[in-house]
C-alpha positions as CSV (number, residue, x, y, z in Angstrom):
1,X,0.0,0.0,0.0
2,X,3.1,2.4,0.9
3,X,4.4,1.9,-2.3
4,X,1.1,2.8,-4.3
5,X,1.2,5.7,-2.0
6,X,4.3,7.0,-3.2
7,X,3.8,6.1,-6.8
8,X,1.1,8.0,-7.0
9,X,2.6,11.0,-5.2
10,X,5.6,10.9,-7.6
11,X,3.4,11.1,-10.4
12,X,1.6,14.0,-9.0
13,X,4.5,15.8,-8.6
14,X,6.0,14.8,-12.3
15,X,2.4,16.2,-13.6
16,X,2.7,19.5,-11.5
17,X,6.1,19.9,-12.7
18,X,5.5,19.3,-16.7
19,X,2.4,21.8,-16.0
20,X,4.6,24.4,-14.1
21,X,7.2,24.5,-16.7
22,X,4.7,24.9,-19.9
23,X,3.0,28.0,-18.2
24,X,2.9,31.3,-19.8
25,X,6.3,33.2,-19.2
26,X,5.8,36.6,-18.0
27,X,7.9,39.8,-16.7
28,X,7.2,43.1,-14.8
29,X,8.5,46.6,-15.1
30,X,10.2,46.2,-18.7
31,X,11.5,49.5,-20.5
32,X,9.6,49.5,-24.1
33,X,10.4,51.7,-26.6
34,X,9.5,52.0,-29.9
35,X,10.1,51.7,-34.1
36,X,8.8,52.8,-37.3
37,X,8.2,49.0,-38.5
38,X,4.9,50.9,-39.7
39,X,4.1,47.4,-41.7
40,X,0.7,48.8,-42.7
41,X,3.0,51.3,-45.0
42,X,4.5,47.7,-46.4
43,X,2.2,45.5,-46.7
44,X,2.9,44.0,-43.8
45,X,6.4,42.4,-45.4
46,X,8.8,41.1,-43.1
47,X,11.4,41.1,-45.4
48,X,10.8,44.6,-46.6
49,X,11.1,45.8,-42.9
50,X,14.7,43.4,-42.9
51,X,13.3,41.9,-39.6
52,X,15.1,39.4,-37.9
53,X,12.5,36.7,-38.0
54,X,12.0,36.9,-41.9
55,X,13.7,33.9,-42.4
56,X,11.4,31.7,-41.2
57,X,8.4,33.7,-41.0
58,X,8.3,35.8,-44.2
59,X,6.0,33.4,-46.6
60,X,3.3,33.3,-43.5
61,X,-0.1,34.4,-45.2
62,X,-1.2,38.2,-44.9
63,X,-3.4,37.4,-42.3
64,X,-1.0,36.0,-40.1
65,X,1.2,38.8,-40.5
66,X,-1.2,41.6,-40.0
67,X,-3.4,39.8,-37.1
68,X,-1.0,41.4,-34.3
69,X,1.2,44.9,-34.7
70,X,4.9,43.5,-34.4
71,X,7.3,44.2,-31.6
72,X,10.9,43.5,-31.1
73,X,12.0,41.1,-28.7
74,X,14.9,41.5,-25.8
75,X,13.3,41.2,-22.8
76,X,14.5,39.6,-19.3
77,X,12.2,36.2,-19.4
78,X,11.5,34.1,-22.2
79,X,12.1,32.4,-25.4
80,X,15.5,34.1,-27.8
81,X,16.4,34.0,-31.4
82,X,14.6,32.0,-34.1
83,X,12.8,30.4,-31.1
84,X,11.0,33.6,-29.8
85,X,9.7,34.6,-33.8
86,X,6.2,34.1,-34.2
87,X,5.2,34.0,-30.3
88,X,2.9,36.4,-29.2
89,X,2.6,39.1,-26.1
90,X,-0.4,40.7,-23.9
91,X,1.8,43.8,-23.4
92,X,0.2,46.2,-20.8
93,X,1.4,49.5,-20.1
94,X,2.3,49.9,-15.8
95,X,0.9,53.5,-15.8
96,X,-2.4,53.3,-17.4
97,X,-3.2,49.5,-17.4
98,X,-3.9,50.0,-21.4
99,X,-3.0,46.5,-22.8
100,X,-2.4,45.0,-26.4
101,X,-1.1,41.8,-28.3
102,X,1.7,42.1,-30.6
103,X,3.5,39.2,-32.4
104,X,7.7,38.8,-32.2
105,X,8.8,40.1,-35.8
106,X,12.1,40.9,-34.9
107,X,15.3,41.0,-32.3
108,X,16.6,44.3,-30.5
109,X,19.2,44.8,-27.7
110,X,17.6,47.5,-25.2
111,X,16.6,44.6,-22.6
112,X,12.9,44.8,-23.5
113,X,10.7,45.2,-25.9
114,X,10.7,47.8,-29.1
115,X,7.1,48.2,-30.4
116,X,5.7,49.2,-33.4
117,X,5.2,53.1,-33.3
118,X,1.7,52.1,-33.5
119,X,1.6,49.8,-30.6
120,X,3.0,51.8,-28.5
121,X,1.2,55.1,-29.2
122,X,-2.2,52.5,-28.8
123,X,-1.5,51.9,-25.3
124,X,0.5,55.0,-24.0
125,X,-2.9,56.5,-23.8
126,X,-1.6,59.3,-21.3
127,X,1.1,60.4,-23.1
128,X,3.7,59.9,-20.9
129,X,5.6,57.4,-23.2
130,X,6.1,59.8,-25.5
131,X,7.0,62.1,-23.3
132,X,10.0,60.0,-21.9
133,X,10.9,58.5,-24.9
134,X,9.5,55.1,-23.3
135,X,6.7,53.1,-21.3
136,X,7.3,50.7,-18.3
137,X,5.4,47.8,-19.5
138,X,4.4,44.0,-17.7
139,X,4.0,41.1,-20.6
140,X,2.9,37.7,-20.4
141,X,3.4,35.2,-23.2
142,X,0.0,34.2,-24.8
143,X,-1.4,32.2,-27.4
144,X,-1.6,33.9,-30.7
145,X,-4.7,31.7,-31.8
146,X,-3.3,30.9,-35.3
């Protein structure tokens, strides 16, 4: 009976550990700043904007491409490179609590994120991101629904 017990406790734990690793990654307080991807000026062309993901995400139909504004990707938790492309954000700005999803297009180097111009000016609804030349933003990885 002891050793039922046990089995079955190991196997609860082995199941709350696959669960807890596959959960949505998420950080707090991450500088965003923002670029002039403006796809909607380019038909929404990865190549065209010389993004980093491109490579393996530039023959994706239009409406994949145009279903999220873009964002580069740098920030503190989550996937990197190629493996980040194509993964969507719930980005929500700290002051306001304005929130949006945006798709990883591209790669950047500030520790955070760099929206589309558009993204960003959609959720810095006080105008304070402007202002400083950033937002302090939250984001959790979330399905994109594709």
């Amino acid at each position: 009976m002891e050793k039922v017990l046990v089995g079955k406790v190991l196997l609860t734990l082995m199941i709350v550990c696959v669960v807890g690793s596959t959960t949505a990654q998420s950080a707090s307080n991450v500088r965003a700043t923002y670029n002039l991807y403006n796809p909607q000026n380019i038909n929404w062309d990865l190549r065209t904007a010389s993004v980093y993901c491109a490579t393996w995400d530039a023959d994706q139909p239009l409406s994949w491409r145009s279903k999220y504004g873009w964002t580069a990707f740098c920030g503190p938790v989550g996937p990197t490179g190629q493996d980040s492309c194509g993964k969507c954000l719930l980005v929500t700005n700290t002051g306001t609590g304005a929130q949006v999803t945006v798709r990883i297009v591209d790669q950047c180097s500030n520790g955070g994120l760099d929206l589309d111009v558009n993204v960003f000016n959609q959720i810095d609804t006080d105008g304070k991101g402007n202002a400083q030349g950033h937002l302090i933003v939250n984001y959790n990885f979330v399905d994109c629904g594709d």
